[in-house]
KOLKEMI-661483 format. One line per 2 residues: for each residue y negated, x negated, z negated of N, C-alpha, C. Coordinates in steps of 0.001 Angstrom, whole numbers, plus 500000, padded with zeros to 6 digits. Layout:
<rs>
Y/X/Z/Y/X/Z/Y/X/Z; ...
</rs>
This chain:
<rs>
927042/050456/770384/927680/051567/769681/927479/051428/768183; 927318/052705/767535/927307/052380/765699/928149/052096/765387
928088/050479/764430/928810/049718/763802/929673/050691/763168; 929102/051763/761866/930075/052349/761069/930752/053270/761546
930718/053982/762814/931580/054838/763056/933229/054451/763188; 933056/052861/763377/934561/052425/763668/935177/051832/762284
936183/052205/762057/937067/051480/760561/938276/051252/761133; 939056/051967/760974/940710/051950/761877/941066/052626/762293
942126/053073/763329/942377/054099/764013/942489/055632/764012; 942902/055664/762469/943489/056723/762128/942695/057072/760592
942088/056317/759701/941521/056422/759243/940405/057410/759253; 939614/058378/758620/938294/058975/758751/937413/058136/758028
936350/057961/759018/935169/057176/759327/934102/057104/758252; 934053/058409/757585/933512/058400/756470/933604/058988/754963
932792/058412/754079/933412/059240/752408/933691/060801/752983; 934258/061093/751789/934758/062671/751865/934958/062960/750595
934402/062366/749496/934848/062670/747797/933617/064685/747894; 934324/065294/747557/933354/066303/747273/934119/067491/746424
935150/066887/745597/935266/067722/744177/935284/067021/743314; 935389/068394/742081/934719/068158/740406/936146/068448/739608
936880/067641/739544/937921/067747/738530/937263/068071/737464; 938406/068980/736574/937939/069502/735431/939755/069428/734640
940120/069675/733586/941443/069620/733160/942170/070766/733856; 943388/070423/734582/943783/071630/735296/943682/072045/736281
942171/071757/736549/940829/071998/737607/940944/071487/738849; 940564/071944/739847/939384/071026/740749/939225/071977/741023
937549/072244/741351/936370/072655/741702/935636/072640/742564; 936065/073003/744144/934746/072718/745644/933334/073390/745057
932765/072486/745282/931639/073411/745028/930583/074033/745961; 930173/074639/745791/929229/075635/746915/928449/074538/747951
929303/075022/749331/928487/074147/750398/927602/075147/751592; 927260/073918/752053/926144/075205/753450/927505/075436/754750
926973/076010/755587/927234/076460/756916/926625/075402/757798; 927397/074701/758740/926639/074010/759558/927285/074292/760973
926554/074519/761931/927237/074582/763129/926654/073520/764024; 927731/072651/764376/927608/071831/765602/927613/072219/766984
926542/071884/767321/926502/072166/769360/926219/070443/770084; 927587/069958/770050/927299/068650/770492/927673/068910/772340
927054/068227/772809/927599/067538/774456/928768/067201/774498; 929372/066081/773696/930477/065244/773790/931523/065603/772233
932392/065507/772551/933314/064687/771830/934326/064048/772553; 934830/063483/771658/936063/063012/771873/937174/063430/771140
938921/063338/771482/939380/062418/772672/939335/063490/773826; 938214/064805/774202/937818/065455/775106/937449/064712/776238
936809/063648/775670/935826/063033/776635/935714/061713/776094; 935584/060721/777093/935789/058880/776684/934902/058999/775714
935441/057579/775104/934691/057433/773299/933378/056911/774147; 932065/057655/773246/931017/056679/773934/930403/056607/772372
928747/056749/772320/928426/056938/770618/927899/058004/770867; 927832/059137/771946/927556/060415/771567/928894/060867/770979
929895/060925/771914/931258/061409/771844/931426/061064/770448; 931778/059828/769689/932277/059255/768934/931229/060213/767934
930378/060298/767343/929696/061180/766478/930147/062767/766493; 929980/062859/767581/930583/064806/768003/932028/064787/767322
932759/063863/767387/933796/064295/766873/933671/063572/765208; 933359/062242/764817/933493/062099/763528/932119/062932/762165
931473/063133/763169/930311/063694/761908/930951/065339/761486; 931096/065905/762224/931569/067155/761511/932976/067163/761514
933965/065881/761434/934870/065740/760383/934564/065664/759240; 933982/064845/758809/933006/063640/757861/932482/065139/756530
931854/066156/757406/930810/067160/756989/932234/067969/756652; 933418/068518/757063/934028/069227/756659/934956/068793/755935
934794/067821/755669/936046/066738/754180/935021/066866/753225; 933715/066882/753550/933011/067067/752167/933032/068266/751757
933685/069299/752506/933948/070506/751577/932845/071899/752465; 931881/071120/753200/931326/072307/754232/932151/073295/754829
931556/074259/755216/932302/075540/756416/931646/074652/757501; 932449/074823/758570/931427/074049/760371/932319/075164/761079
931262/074762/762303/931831/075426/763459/931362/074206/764486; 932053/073993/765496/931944/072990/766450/932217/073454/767640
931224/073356/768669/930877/073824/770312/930478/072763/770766; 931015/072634/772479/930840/071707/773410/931489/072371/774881
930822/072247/775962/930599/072630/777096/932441/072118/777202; 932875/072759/778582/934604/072389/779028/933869/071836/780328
933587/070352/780332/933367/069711/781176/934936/070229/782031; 934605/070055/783742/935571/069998/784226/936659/069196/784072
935872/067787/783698/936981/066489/783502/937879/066568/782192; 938031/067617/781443/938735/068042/780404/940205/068566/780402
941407/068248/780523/942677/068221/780831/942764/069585/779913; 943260/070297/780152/943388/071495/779318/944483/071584/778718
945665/071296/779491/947054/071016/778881/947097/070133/777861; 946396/068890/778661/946515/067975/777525/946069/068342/776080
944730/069148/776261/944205/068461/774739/944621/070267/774091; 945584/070686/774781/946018/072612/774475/944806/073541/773985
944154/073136/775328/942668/074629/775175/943799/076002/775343; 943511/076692/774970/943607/078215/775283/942295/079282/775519
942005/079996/776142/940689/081387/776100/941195/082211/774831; 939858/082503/774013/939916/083348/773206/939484/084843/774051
940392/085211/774250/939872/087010/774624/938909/087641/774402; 939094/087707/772687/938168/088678/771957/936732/088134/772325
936215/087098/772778/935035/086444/772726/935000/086177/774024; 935640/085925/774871/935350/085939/776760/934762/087446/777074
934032/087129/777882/934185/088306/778783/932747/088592/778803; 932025/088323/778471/930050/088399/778318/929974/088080/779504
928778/088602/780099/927471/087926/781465/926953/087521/780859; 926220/086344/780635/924939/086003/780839/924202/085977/782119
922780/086755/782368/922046/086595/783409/921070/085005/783280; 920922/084352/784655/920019/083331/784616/920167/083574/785945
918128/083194/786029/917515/083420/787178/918367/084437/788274; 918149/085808/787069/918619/086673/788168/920128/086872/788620
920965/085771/788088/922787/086071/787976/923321/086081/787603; 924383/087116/787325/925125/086968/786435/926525/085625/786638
926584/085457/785429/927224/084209/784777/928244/084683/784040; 929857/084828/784418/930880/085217/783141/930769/083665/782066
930911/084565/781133/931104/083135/779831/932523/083537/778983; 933259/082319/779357/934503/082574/778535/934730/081064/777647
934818/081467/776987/935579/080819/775758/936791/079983/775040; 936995/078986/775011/938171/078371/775019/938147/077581/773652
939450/077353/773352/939138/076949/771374/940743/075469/771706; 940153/074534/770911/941644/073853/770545/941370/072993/768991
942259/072280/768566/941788/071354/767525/942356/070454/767794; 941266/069238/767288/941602/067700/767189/942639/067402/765987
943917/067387/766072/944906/067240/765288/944469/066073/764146; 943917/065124/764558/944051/063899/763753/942458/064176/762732
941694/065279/763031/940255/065512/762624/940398/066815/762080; 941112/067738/762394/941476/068919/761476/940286/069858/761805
939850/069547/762830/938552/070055/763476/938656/070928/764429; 938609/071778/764157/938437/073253/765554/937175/073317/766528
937268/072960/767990/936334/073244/768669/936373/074105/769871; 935145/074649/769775/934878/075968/770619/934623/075037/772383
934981/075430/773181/934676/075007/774807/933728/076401/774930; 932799/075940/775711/931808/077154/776556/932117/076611/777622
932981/077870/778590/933560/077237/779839/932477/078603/780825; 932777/078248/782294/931907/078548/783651/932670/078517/784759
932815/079336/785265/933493/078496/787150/932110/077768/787855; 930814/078593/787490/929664/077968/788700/929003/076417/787864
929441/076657/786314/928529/075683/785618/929325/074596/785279; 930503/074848/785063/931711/073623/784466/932762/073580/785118
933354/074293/785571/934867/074387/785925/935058/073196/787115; 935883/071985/786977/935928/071017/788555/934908/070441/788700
933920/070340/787563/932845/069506/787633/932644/068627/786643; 932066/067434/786926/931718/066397/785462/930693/066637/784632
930367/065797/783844/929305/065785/782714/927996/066176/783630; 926854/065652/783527/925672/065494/784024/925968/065030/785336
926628/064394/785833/926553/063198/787142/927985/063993/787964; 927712/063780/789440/928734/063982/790423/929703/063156/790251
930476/063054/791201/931140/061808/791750/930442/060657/792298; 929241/060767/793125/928543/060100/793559/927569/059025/792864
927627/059607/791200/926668/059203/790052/925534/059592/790052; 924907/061037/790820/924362/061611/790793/923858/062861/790050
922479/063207/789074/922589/063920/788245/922795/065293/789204; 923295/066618/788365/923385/067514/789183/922136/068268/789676
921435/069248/790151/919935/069635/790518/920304/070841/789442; 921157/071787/788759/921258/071970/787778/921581/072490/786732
921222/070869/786452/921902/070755/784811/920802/071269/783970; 919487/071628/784163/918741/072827/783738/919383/073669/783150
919969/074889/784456/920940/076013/783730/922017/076144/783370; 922692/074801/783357/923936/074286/782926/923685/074605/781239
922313/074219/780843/922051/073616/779481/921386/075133/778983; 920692/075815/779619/920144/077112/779263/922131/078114/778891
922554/078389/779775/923960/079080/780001/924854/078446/778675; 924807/076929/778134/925395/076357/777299/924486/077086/776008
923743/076629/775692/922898/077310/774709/922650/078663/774553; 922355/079836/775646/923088/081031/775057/924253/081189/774955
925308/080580/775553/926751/080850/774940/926892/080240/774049; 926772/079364/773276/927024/079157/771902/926581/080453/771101
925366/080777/771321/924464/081354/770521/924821/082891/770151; 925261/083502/771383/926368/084342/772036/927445/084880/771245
928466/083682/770896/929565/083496/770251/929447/083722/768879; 928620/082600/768468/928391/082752/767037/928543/083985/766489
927374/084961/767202/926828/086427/766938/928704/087102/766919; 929316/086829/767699/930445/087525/767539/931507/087274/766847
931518/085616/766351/932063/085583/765670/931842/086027/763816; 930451/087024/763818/929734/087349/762719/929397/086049/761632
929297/084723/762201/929158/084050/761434/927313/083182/761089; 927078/083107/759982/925735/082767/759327/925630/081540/759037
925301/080398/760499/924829/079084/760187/923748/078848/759024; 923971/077875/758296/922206/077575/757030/921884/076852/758087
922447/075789/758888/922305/074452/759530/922686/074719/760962; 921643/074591/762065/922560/074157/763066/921982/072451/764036
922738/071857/764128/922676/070339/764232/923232/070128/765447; 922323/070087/766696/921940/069791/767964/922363/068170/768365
923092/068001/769807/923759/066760/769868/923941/066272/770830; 922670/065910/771910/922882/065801/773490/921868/066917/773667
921631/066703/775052/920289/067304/775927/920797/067931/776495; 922257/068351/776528/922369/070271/776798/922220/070905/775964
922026/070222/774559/921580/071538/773502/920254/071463/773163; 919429/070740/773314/918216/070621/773477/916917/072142/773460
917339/073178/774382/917083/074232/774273/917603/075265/773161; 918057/074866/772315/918593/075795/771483/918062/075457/770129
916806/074995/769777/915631/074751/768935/914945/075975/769447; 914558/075860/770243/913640/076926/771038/914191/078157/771104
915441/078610/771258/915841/080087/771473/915844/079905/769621; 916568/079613/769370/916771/079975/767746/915715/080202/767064
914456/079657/767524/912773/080330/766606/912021/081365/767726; 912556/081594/769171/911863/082623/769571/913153/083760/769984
913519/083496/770564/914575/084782/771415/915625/085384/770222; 916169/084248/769224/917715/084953/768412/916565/084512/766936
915520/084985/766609/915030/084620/765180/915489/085732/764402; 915381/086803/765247/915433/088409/764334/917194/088539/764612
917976/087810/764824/919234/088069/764842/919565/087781/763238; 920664/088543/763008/920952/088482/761369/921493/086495/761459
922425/086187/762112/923171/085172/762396/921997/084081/762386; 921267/084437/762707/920052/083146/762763/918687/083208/761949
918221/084225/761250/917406/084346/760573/917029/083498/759735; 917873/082938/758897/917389/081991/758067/918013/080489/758674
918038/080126/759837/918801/079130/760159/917892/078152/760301; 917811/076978/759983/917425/075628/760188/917724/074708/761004
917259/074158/762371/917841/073773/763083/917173/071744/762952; 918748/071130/763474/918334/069622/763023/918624/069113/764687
918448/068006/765257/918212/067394/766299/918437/066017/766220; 919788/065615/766869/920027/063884/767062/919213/063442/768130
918869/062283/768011/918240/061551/768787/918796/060244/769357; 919557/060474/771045/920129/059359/771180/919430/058587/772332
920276/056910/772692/919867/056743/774011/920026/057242/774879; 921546/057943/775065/921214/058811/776359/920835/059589/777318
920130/059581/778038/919204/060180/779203/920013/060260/780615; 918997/061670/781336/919630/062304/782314/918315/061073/783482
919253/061026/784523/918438/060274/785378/917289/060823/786283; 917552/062051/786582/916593/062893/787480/916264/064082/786931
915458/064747/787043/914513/066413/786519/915627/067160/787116; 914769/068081/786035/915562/069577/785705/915150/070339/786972
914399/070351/787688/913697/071170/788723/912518/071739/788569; 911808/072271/789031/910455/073580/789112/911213/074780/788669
912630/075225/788816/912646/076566/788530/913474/076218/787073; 912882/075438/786322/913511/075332/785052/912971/076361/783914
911791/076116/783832/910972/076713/783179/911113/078544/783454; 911547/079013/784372/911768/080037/785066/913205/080109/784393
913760/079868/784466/915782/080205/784307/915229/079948/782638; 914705/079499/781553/914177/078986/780639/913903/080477/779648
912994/081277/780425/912128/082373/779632/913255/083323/779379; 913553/084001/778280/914641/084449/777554/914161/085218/776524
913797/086645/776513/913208/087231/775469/911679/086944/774749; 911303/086418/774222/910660/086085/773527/910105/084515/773753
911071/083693/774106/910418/082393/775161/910167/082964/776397; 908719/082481/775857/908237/083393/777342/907358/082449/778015
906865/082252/779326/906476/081259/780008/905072/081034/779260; 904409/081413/778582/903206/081078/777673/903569/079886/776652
905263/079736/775982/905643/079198/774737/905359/078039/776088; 906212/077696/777220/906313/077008/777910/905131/076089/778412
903838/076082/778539/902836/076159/779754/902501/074765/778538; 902605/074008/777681/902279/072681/777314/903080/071803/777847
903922/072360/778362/905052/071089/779076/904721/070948/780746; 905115/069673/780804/905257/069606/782196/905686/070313/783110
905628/071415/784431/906149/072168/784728/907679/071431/785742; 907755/070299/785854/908339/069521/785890/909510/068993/785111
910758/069319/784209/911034/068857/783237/912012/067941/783110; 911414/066734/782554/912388/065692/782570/913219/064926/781021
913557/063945/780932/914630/064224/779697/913807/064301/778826; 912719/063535/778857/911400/063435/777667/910800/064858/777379
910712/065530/778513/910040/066744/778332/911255/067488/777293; 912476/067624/778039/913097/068257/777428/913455/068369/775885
913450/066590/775565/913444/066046/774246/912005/066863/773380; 910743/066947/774005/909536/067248/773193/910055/068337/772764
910780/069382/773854/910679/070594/773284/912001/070617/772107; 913022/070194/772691/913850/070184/771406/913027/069719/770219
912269/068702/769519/911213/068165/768576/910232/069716/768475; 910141/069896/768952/908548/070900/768861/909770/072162/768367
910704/072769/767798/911291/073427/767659/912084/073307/766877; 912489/072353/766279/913459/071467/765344/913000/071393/764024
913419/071405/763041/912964/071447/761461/913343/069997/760926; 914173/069325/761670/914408/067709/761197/914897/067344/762641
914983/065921/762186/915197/064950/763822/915926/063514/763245; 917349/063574/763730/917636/062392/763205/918134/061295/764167
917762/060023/763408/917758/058792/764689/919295/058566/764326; 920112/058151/765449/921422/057961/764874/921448/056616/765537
921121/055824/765778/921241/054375/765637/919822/053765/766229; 920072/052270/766086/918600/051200/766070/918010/051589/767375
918745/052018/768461/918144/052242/769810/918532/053567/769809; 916982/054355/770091/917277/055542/770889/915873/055491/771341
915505/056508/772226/914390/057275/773135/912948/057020/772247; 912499/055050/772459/911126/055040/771445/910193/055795/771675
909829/056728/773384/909371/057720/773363/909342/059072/772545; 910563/059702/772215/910596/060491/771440/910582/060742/770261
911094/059090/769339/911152/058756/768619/909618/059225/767963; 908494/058719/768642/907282/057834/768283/906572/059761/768551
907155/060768/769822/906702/061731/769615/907019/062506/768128; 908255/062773/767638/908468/063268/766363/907784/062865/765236
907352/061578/765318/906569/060799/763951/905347/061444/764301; 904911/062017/765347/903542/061747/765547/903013/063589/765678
904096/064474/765535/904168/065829/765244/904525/066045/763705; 904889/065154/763288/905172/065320/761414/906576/065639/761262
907462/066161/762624/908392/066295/761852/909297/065558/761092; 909921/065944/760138/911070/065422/759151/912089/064408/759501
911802/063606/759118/912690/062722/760540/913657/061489/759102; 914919/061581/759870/916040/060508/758922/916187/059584/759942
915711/058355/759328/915857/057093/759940/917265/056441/759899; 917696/055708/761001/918647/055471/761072/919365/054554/759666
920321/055259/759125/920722/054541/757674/921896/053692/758261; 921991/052524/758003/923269/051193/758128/924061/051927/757869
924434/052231/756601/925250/052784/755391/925496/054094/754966; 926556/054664/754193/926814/055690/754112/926051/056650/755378
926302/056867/756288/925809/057702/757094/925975/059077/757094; 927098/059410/756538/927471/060886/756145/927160/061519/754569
926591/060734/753882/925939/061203/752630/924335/060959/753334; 923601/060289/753674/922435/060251/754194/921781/062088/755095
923174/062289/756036/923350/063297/756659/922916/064553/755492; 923760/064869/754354/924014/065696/753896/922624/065760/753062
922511/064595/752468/920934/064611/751765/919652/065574/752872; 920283/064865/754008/919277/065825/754922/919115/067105/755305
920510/067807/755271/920685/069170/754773/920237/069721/753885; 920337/069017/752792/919358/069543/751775/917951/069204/751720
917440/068470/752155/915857/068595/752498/915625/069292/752914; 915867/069848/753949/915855/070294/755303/915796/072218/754667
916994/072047/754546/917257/073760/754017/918257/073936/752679; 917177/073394/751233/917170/073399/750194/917957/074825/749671
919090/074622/748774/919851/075737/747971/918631/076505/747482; 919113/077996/747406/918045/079251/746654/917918/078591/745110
918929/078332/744737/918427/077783/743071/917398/076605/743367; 917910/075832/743983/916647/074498/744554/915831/074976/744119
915248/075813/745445/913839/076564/745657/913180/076797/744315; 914146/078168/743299/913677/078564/742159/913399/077406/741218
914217/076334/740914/913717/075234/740286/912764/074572/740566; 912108/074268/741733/911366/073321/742242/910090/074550/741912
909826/075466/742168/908699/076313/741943/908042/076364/740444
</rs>
């Protein structure tokens, strides 16, 4: 697990200095939009080092003074009472079609009291509801978690649009969001909400044990991803595959600790993309530096020209 994510219980995990006293003063100063689509958090879901990031990085990002938005699937194993989900109305009530069915997508919101963090649930009866993460009871992956991860990724994507809100950043977190590199530069590019959006990609150890299926690629094609974007991948898709395409779609790729996927790792270096190596230290200023590489302020731009 990453050393720095842990300090003390109650403590936040990382700096958060991000005003400009002046006499009288203080001053936030102009931050980006970042929207999180992690797999995990926590205390949703046992601390692991996906979980443990899903919930401290876009604390971390919204003490520095960012706008966020934060989404994650309502695994079945999610106590609802406990952690006080409620359905947002105004935002339930969509189909999504995959492979041909319709899919209600409803919506569920709570906050992590001790993180001051609001997160969105993308809930399902056929995809989440009474069901676990990736794996059965048996410890078996599900046959699929394909359209588990397609259905997760347009409902985020979905939402956003309704909640009229304009990610600069959106920062991918687990291999159910994996596909949502790919819709965001073909299917939602001409959406106002995503037009200028920049999408970033963690890179962890964790991996799904068995393929997505043959009819992945099929439940997959969505507007504008169309089985042509598809036909370099394995028609087969497994976590690696899935990982290329998240990389082949991604504008940065970041390693979040000493071990992750040297396969994918070694694919991103070897496509050029932008890649933040795992930093010991300050990890949440490293982050933010990467935001700004990544998707540089309009004055930036004009200065640097």
């Amino acid at each position: 697990m990453c050393h720095f994510l842990l300090k003390t219980q109650h403590q936040s995990r990382f700096s958060t200095d991000f005003f400009v006293t002046l006499p009288n003063k203080i001053i936030k100063m102009g931050k980006k939009k970042i929207l999180f689509i992690n797999q995990e958090i926590t205390p949703y879901v046992p601390e692991s080092e996906m979980s443990l990031m899903g919930r401290d990085l876009p604390q971390a990002i919204q003490e520095k003074g960012y706008e966020i938005r934060t989404f994650m699937p309502k695994w079945g194993t999610i106590n609802e009472r406990r952690g006080q989900l409620h359905e947002v109305i105004r935002l339930s009530g969509m189909n999504l079609i995959i492979d041909d069915t319709d899919h209600p997508l409803i919506i569920k919101v709570a906050t992590i009291p001790s993180a001051k963090v609001q997160v969105y649930f993308i809930d399902n009866d056929d995809y989440f509801n009474k069901r676990q993460m990736e794996q059965d009871e048996k410890g078996d992956d599900y046959p699929d978690n394909g359209e588990r991860a397609i259905f997760f990724a347009r409902g985020v994507l979905e939402t956003v649009k309704k909640l009229r809100w304009v990610p600069d950043v959106i920062h991918c977190q687990g291999w159910m969001s994996a596909v949502v590199p790919l819709y965001i530069k073909t299917a939602y590019h001409d959406e106002p909400s995503f037009a200028n959006t920049k999408v970033i990609t963690s890179l962890f150890t964790k991996s799904l044990k068995s393929d997505l299926g043959t009819n992945f690629k099929r439940c997959l094609e969505f507007r504008e991803a169309t089985s042509k974007l598809l036909e370099p991948y394995n028609d087969t898709f497994d976590f690696d595959e899935l990982g290329k395409l998240a990389i082949d779609y991604s504008d940065g790729i970041v390693q979040v600790s000493n071990v992750v996927n040297k396969d994918l790792l070694k694919y991103a270096k070897d496509k050029n993309v932008p890649l933040l190596k795992y930093p010991k230290e300050n990890f949440t200023d490293a982050i933010e530096a990467f935001y700004d590489k990544i998707c540089p302020d309009t004055a930036d731009k004009a200065e640097e020209e």
